[in-house]
N, C-alpha and C positions, 0 to 999 in steps of 0.2 A: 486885635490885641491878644484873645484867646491864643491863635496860632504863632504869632512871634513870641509869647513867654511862656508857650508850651504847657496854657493853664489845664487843664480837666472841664473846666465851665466857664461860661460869659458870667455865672452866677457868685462874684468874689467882692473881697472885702479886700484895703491894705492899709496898712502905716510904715509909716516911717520912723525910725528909733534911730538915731546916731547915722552913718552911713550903709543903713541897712533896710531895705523893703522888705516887709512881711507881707506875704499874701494868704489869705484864708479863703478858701475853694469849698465852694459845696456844689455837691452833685456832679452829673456828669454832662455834658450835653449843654443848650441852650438858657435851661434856667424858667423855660414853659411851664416845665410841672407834667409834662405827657411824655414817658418815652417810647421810644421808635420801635427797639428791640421788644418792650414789654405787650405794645401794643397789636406789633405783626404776631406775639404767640398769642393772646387772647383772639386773633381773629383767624390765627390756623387753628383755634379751638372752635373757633363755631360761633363767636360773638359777634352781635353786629355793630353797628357803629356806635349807635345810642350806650351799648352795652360797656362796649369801651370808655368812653367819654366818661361815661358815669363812675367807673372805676378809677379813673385819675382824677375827676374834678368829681367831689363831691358836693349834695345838695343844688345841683341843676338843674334844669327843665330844659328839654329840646322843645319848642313850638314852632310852629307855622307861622311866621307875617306874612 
């Protein structure tokens, strides 16, 4: 759907008014909440994973099961 209406994200909202579709686009990308670009520069900075994670999802715990 993203690629045939050429959205910016899978992350959209729309209505319909009279014979018109409005679409509201937030973000770029999947709509995950992690991106790809932000992620490969924190880990050419020296971050590891955890450190990453932590930076897009806040308030998580990495643990071991």
């Amino acid at each position: 759907m993203r690629t045939i209406l050429a959205l910016r994200s899978t992350n959209f909202t729309f209505i319909i008014e009279n014979n018109n579709i409005k679409f509201s686009v937030i973000g770029y990308g999947h709509g995950v909440g992690m991106s790809q670009t932000g992620a490969d520069a924190l880990a050419k900075q020296g971050k590891n994973y955890e450190e990453i994670i932590k930076h897009f999802y806040t308030g998580v715990q990495i643990i071991d099961i």
